[in-house]
GULUM-418949 format. One line per 10 residues: number of its first residue (from 0); for each residue x, y, z of N, C-alpha, C. Coordinates in pm, whole numbers. Layout:
BEGIN
NUM> X/Y/Z/X/Y/Z/X/Y/Z ~ ... .
//
This chain:
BEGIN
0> 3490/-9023/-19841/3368/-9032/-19922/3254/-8991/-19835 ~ 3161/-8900/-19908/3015/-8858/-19843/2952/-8942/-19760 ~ 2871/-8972/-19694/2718/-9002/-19676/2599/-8949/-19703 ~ 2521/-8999/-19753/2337/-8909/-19748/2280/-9032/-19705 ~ 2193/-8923/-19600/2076/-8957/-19494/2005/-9050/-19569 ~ 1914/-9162/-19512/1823/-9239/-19631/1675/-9180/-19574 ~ 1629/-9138/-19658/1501/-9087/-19690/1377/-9159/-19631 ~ 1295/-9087/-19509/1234/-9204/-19407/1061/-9129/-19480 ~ 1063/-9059/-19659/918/-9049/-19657/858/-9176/-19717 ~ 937/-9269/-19753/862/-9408/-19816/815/-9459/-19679 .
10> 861/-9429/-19558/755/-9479/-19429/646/-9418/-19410 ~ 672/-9327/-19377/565/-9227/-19358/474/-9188/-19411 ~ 470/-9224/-19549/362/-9268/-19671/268/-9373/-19644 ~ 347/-9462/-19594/299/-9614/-19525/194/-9632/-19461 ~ 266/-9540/-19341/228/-9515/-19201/93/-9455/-19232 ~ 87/-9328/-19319/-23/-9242/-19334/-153/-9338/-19365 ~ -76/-9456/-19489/-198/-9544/-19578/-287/-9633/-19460 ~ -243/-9670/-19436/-234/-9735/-19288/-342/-9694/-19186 ~ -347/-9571/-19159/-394/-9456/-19072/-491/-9458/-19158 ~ -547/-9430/-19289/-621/-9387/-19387/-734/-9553/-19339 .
20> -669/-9666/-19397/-769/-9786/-19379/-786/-9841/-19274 ~ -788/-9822/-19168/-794/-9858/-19049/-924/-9771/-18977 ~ -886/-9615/-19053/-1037/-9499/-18989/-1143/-9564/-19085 ~ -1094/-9577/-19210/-1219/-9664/-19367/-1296/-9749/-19248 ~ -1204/-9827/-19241/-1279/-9994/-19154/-1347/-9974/-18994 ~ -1258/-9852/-18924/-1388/-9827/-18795/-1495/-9771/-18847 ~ -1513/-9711/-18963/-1624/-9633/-18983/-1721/-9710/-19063 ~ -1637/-9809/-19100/-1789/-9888/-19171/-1836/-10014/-19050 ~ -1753/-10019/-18953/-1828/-10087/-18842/-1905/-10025/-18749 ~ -1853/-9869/-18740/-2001/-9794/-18718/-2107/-9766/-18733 .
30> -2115/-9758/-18881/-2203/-9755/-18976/-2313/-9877/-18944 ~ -2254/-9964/-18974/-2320/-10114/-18939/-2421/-10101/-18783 ~ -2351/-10037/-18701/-2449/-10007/-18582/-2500/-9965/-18570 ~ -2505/-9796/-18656/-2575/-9702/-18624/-2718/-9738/-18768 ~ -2670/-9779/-18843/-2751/-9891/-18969/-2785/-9951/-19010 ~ -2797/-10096/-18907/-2812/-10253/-18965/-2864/-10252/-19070 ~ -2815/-10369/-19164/-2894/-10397/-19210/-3009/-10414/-19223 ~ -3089/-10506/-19128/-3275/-10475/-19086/-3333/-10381/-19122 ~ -3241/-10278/-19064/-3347/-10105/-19025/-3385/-10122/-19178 ~ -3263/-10112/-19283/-3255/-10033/-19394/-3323/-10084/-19494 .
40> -3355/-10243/-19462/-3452/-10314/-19541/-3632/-10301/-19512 ~ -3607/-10269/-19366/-3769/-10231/-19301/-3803/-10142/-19351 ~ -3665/-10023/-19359/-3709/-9842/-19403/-3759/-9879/-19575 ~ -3738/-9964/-19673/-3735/-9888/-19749/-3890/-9921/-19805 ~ -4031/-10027/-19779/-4118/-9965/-19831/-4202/-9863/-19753 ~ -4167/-9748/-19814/-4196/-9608/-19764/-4354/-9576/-19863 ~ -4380/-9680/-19890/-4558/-9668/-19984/-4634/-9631/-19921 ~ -4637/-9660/-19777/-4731/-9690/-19742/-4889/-9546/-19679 ~ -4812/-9477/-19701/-4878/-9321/-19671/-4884/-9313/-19814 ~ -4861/-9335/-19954/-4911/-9293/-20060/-5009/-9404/-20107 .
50> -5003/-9508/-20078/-5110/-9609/-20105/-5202/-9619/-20032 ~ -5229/-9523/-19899/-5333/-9453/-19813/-5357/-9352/-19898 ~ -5313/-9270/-19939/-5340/-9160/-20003/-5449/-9181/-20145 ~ -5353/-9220/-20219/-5462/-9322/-20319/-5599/-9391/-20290 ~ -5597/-9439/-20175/-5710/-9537/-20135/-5788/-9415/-20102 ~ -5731/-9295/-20031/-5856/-9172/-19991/-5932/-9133/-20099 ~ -5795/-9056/-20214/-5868/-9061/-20353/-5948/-9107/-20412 ~ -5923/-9241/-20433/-6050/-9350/-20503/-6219/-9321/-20429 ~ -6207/-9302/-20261/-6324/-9300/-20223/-6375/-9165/-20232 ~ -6301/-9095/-20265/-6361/-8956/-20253/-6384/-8948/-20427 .
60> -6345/-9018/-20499/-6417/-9045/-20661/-6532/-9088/-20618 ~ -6567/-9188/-20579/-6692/-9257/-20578/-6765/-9167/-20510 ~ -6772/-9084/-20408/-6844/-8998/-20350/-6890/-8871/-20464 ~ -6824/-8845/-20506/-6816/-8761/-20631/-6958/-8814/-20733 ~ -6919/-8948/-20765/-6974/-9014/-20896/-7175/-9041/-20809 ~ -7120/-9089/-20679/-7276/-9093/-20596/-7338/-8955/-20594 ~ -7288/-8823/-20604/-7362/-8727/-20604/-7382/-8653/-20715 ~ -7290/-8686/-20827/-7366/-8669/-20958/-7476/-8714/-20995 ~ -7424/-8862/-20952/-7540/-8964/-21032/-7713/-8919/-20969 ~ -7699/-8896/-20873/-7824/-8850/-20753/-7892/-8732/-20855 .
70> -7790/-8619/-20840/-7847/-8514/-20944/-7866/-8559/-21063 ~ -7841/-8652/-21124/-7882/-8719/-21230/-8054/-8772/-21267 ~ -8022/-8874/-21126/-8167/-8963/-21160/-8282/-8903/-21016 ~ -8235/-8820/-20990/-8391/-8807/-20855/-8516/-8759/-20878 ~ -8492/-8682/-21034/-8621/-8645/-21074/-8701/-8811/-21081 ~ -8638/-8856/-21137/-8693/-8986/-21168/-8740/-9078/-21064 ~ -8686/-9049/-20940/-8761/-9151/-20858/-8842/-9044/-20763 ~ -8895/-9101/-20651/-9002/-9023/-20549/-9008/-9111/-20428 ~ -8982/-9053/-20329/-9010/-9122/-20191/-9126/-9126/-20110 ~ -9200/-9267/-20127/-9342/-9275/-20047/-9305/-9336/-19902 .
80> -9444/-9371/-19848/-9388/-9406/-19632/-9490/-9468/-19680 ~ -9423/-9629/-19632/-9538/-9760/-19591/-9548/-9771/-19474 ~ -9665/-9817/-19420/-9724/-9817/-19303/-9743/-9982/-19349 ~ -9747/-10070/-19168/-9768/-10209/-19132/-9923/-10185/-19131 ~ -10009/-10274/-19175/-10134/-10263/-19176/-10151/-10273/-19065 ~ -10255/-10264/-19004/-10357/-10250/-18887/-10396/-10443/-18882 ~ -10358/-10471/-18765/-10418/-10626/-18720/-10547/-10630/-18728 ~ -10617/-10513/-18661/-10776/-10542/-18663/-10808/-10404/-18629 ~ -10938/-10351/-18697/-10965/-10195/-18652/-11077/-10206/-18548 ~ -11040/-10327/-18438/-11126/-10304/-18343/-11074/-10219/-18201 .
90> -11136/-10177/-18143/-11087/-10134/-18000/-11058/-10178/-17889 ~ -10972/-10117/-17797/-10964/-10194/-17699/-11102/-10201/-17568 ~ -11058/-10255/-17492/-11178/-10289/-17399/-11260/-10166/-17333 ~ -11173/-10079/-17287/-11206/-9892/-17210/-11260/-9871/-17353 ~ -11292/-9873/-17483/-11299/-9808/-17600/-11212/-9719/-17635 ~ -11107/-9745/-17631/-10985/-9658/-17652/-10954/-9712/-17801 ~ -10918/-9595/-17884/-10858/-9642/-18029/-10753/-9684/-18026 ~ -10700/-9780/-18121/-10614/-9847/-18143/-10459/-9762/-18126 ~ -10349/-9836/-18082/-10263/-9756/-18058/-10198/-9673/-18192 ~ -10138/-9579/-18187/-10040/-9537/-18311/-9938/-9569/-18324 .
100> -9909/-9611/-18538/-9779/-9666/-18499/-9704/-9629/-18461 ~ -9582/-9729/-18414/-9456/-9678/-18411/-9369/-9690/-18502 ~ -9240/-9600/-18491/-9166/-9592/-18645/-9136/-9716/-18627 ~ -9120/-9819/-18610/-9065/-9972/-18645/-9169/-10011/-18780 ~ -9313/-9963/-18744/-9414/-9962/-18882/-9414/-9882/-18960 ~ -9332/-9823/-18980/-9302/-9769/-19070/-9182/-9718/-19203 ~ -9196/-9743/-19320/-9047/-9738/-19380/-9077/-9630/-19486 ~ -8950/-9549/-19530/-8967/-9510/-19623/-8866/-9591/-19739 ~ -8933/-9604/-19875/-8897/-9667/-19993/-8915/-9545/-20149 ~ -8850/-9581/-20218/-8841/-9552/-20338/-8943/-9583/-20441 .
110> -9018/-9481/-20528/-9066/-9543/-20612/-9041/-9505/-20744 ~ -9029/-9563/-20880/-8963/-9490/-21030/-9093/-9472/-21054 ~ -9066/-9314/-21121/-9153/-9277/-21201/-9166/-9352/-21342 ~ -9326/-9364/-21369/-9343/-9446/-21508/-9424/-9333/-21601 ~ -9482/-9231/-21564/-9554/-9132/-21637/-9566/-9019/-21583 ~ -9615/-8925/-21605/-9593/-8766/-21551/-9630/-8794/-21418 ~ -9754/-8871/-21376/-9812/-8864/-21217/-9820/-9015/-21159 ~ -9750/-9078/-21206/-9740/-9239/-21205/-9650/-9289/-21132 ~ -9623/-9392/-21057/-9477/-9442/-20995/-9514/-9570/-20946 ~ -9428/-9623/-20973/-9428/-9804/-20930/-9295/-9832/-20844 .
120> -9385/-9890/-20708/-9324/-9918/-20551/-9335/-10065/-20534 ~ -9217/-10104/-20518/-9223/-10308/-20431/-9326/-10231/-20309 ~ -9441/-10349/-20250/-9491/-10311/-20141/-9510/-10444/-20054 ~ -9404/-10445/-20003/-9404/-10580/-19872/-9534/-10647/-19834 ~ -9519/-10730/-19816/-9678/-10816/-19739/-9680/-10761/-19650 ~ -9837/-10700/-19612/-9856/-10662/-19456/-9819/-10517/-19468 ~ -9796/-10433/-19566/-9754/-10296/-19583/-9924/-10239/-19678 ~ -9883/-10099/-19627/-10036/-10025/-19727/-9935/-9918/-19756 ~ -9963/-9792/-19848/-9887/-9665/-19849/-9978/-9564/-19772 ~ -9895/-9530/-19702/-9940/-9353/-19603/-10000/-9269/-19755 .
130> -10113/-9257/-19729/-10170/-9134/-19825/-10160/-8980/-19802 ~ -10127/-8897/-19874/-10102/-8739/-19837/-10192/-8756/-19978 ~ -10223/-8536/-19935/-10273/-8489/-20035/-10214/-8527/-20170 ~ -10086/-8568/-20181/-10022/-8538/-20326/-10034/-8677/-20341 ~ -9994/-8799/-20280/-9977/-8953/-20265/-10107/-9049/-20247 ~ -10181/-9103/-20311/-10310/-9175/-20324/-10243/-9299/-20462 ~ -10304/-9403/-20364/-10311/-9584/-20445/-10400/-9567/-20604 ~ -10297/-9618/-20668/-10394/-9627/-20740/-10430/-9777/-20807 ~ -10324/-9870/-20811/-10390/-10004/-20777/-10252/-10095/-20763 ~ -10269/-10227/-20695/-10196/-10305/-20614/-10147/-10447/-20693 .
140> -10043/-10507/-20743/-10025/-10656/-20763/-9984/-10735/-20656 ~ -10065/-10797/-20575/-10013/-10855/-20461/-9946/-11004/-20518 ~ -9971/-11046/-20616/-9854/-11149/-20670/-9731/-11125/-20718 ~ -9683/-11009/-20754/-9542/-10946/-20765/-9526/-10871/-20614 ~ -9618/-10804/-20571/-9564/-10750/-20426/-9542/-10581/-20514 ~ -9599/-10538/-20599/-9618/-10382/-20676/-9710/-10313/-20641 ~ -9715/-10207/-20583/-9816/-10084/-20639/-9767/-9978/-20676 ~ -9873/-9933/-20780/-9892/-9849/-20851/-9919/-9691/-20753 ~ -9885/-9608/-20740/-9947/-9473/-20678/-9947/-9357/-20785 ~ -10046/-9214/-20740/-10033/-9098/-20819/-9948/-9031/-20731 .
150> -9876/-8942/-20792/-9779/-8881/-20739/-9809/-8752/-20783 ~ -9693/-8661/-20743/-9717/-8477/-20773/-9669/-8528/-20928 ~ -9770/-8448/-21006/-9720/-8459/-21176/-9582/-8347/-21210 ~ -9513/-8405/-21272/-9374/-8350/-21373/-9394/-8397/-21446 ~ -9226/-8327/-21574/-9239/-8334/-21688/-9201/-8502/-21696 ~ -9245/-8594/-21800/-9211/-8720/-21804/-9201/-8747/-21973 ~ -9104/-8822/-21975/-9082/-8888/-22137/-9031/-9051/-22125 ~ -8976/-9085/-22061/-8942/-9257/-22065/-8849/-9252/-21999 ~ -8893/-9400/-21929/-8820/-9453/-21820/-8736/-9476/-21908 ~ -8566/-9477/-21838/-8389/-9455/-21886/-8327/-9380/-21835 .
160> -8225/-9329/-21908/-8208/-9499/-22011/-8144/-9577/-21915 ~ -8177/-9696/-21994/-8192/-9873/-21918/-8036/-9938/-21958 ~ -7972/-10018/-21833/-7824/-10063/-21869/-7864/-10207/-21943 ~ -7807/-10226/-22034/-7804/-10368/-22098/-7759/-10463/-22021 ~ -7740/-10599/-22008/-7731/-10678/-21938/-7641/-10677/-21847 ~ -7585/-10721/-21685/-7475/-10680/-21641/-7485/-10790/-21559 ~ -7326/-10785/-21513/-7236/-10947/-21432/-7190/-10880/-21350 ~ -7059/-10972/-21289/-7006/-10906/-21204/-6897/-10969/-21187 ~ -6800/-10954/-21114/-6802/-10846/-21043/-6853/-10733/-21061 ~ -6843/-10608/-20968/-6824/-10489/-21023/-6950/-10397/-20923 .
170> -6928/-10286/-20936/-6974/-10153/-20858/-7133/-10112/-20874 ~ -7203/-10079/-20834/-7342/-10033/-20883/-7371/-9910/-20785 ~ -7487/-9850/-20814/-7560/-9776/-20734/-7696/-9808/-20669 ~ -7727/-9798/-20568/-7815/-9857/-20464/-7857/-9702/-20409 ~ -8032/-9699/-20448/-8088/-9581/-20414/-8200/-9636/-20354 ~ -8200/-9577/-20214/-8316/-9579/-20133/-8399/-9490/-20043 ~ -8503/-9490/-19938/-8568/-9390/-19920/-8518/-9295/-19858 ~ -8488/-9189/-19834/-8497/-9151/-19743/-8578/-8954/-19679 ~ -8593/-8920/-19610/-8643/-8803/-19551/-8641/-8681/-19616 ~ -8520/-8679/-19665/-8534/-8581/-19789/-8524/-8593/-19947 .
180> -8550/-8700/-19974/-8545/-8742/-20116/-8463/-8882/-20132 ~ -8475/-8953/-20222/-8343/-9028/-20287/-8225/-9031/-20225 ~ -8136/-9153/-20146/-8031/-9153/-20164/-7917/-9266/-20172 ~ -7845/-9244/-20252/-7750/-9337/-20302/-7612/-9395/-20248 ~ -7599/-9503/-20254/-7503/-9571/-20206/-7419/-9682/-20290 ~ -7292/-9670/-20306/-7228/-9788/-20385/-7263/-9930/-20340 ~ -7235/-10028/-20388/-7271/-10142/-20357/-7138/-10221/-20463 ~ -7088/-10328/-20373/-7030/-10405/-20451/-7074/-10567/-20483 ~ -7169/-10584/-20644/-7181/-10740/-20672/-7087/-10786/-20745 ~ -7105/-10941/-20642/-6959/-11041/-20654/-6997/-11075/-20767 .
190> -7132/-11118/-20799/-7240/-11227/-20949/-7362/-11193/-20905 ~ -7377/-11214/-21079/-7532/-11242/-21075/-7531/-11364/-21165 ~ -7688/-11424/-21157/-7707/-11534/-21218/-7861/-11511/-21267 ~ -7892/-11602/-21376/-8009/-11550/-21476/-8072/-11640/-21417 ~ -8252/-11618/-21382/-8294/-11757/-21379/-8475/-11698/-21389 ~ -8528/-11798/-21419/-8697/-11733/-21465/-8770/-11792/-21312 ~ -8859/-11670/-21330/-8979/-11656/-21212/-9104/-11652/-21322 ~ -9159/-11742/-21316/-9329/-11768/-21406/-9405/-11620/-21360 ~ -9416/-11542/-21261/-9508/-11455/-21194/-9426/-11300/-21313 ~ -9291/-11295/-21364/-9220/-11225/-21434/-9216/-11280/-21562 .
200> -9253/-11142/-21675/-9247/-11199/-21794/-9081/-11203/-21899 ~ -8944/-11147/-21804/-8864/-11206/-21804/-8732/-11235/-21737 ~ -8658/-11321/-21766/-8608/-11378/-21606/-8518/-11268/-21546 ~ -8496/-11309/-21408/-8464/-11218/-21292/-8336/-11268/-21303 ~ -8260/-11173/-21246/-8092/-11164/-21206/-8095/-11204/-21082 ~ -8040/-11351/-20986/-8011/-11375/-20851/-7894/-11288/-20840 ~ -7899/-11252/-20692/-7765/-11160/-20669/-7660/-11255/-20533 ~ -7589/-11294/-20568/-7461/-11338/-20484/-7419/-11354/-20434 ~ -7420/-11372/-20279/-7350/-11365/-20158/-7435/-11303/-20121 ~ -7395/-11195/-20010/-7460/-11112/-19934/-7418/-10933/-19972 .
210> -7522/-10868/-20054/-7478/-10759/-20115/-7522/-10631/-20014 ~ -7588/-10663/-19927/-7671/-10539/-19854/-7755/-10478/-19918 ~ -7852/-10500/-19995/-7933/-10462/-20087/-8058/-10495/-20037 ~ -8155/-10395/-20004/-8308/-10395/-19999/-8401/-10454/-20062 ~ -8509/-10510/-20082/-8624/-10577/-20194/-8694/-10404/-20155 ~ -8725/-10350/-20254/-8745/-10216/-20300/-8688/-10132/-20349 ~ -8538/-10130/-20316/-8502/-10041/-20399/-8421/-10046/-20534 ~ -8404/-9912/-20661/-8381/-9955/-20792/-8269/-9885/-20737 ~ -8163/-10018/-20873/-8038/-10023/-20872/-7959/-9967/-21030 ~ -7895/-9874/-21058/-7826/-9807/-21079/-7661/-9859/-21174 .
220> -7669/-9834/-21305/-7516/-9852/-21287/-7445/-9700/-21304 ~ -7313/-9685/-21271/-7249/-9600/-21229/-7224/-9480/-21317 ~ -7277/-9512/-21414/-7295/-9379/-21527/-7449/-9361/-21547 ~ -7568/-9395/-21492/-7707/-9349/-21491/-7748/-9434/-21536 ~ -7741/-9562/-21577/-7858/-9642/-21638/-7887/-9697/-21559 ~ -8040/-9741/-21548/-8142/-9820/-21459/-8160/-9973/-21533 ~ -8090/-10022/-21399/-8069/-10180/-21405/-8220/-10239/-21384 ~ -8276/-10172/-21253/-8404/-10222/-21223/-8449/-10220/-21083 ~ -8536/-10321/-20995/-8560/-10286/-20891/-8479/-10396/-20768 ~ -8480/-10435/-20699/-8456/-10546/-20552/-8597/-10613/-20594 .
230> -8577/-10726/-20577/-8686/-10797/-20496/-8648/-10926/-20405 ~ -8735/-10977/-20314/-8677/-11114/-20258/-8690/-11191/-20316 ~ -8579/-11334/-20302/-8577/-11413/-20337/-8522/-11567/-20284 ~ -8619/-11615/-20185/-8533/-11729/-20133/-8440/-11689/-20033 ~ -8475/-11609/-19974/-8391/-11551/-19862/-8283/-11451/-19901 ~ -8300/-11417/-20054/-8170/-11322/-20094/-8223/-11238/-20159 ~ -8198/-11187/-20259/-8236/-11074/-20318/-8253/-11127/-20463 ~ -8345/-11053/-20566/-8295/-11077/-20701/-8321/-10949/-20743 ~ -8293/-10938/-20892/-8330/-10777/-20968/-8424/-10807/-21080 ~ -8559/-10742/-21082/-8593/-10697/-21193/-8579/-10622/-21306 .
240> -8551/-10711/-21411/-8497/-10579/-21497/-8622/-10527/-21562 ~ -8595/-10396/-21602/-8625/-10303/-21653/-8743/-10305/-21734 ~ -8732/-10420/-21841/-8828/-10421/-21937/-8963/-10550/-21841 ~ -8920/-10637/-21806/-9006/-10751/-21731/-9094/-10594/-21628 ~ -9023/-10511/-21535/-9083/-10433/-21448/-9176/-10339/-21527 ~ -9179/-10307/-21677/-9242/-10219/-21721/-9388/-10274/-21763 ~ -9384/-10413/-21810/-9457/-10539/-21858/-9548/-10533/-21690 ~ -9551/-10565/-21604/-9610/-10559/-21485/-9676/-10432/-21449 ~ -9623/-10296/-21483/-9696/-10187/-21481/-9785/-10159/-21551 ~ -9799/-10216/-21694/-9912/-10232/-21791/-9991/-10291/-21754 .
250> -9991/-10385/-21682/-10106/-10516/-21573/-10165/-10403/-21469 ~ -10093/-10319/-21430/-10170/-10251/-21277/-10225/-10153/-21384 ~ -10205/-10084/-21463/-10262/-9974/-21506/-10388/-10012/-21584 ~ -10413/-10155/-21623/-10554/-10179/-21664/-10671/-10239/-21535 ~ -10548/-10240/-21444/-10665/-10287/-21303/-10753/-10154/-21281 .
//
């Protein structure tokens, strides 16, 4: 009777499977080294250069919206230079005239136009306005801290348009003096709060914390309407609005 060989590929099948999960399992313990876990949880918020990116965007909107708005409202305002009054217009002892100021006495501020040659300026205690040919007083409320000046005449139709009441949070525009005209700056108020000043015929907006905001200059909301001006208040700031500031210009213009 025959023999046949017994067939050694059911090993070698084995052997191969074998060979197959053994390279599976070094390679996922490689993996593990060359991959921890950690890395792959550190790697993955990868935001962080597009949520820089975004944040550039947003400010380069607002830069955008500050130099529209500028070309918007600058006809409307005009930049005068206050001078610190003079202590005394006497001389010194040699008869030498009084010294000249220095720029520390001096600021430039904003003033809104109210009529073709008209403009109404906050004017600090202890401040006068520098007169030029084009710039002459034309009269003073030293109980609001206003004057009135003539200015170079343009075309004029009404102060606006005016923002209706406003809170906050939220964004504004902050325009103040400077060398070559008007210029604007965002500002962020946390609140405002309503409250009456007897010297105003109606009540003033307190402003919030600490906004960086001037007593002189008019404030802006972010599509062109005129909120009103700065003034002090108790060591902070408040805002005149619009219609109370126009009510006070009717007072200087019959002085």
């Amino acid at each position: 009777m025959s023999t046949t060989p017994v067939s050694g590929s059911g090993r070698e099948t084995r052997l191969l499977l074998l060979v197959i999960v053994v390279a599976v399992a070094m390679l996922l313990v490689l993996a593990q080294f060359r991959y921890p876990v950690e890395d792959r949880a550190a790697a993955v918020p990868i935001a962080g250069p597009i949520e820089r990116l975004a944040a550039r965007a947003t400010f380069e909107e607002l830069s955008l919206i500050m130099a529209d708005l500028t070309a918007r409202v600058q006809d409307d305002l005009a930049v005068i230079t206050l001078e610190r009054r003079p202590a005394a217009p006497a001389t010194t002892r040699r008869g030498n005239a009084p010294p000249e100021p220095t720029p520390s006495d001096r600021r430039l501020v904003t003033a809104l136009r109210v009529d073709s040659d008209l403009a109404v300026a906050y004017l600090p205690e202890g401040f006068v306005v520098v007169e030029t040919p084009g710039l002459t007083t034309a009269s003073e409320d030293p109980d609001r801290r206003l004057v009135l000046v003539h200015v170079e005449a343009r075309t004029f139709t009404a102060v606006g348009p005016v923002a209706p009441a406003i809170g906050g949070p939220g964004y504004i525009a902050v325009f103040e003096g400077a060398r070559g005209g008007p210029a604007a700056r965002p500002v962020f108020l946390g609140r405002v709060d309503s409250f009456r000043d007897d010297r105003w015929s109606a009540p003033l907006l307190a402003v919030g914390g600490d906004p960086q905001v001037k007593a002189g200059t008019f404030l802006y909301t972010l599509d062109g309407r005129l909120i009103g001006m700065a003034v002090p208040d108790e060591g902070g700031i408040a805002i005149v609005r619009v219609p109370a500031l126009l009510a006070a210009v009717e007072v200087l213009r019959l002085q």
